[in-house]
N, C-alpha and C positions, 0 to 999 in steps of 0.2 A: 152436512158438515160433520165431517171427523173427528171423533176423539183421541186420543192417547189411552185409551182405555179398551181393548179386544172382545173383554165383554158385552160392556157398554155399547158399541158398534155393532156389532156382530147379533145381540139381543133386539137392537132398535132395526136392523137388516132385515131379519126374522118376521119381526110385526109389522114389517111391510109388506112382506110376503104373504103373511096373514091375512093381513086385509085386502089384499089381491083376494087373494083364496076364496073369502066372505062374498065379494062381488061376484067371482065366477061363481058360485054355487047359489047363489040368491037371484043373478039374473041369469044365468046359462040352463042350472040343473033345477032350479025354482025351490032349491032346499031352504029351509027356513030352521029350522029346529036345531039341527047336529051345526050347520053353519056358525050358530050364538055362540054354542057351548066353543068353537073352536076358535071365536074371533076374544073372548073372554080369556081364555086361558092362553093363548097363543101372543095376547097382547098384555099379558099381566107378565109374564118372564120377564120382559125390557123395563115394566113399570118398578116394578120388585126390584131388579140391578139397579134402574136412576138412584132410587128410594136409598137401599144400602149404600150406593160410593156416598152419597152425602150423608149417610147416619151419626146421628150423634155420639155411640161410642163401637166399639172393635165389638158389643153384643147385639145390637142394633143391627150392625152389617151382617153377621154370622145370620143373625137371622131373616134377613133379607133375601138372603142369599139362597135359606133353605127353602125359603114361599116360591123365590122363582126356580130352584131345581125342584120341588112340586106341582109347579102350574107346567113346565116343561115336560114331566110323564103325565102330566093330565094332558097333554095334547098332543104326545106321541098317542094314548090311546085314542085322541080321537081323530086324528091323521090314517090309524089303522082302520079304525070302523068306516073311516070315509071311503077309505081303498076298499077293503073288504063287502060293503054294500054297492060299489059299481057308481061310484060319485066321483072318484078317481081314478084316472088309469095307472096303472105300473111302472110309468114314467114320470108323471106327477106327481105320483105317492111319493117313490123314489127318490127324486131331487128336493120337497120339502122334508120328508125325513132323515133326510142324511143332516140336515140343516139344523135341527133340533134336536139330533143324537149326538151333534157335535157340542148342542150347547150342554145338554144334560153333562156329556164327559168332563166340559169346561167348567161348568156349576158344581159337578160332585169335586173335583180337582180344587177349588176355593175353599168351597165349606172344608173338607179332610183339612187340608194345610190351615184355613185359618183357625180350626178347632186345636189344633195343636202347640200352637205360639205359643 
């Protein structure tokens, strides 16, 4: 179900993908370690957006906002280590990180303007 809300969607899109990810890697490549660390941070970005649209004041949100554009370069780094150790191919890497570099743009693009209001 959709929201009205680009983040919100887009965030909860993500930690789908995520969690796809976790299962390939836990039954395909039998990673278990780098896998946690990326289903943790990769599913806290969407958690962190819910959490801020409904926060209780305009500092509550700002700061929601900044935990999920920090869970989202904690999992660009480890989207990269996954590629870079051969757990992802170049295609794979490649279509979840564009996904997450689109969110990071869209997270940093929130926090700036709503730091300014």
């Amino acid at each position: 179900m959709k929201s009205d809300n680009v983040i919100v969607d887009k965030s909860m899109d993500f930690s789908i993908r995520i969690v796809k990810l976790y299962k390939f890697l836990t039954e395909n490549k039998r990673e278990y370690v780098l896998s946690k660390q990326i289903l943790r941070s990769g599913t806290s970005i969407g958690a962190n957006v819910k959490e801020g649209v409904r926060g209780q004041s305009k500092a509550d949100f700002i700061s929601k906002m900044a935990i999920a554009l920090k869970e989202a370069s904690e999992t660009e780094y480890w989207l990269e280590l996954l590629y870079k150790t051969d757990y992802l191919n170049e295609n794979q890497y490649n279509s979840i990180n564009s996904d997450c570099e689109e969110l990071i743009k869209i997270l940093m693009s929130i926090v700036k303007t709503s730091n300014h209001k």
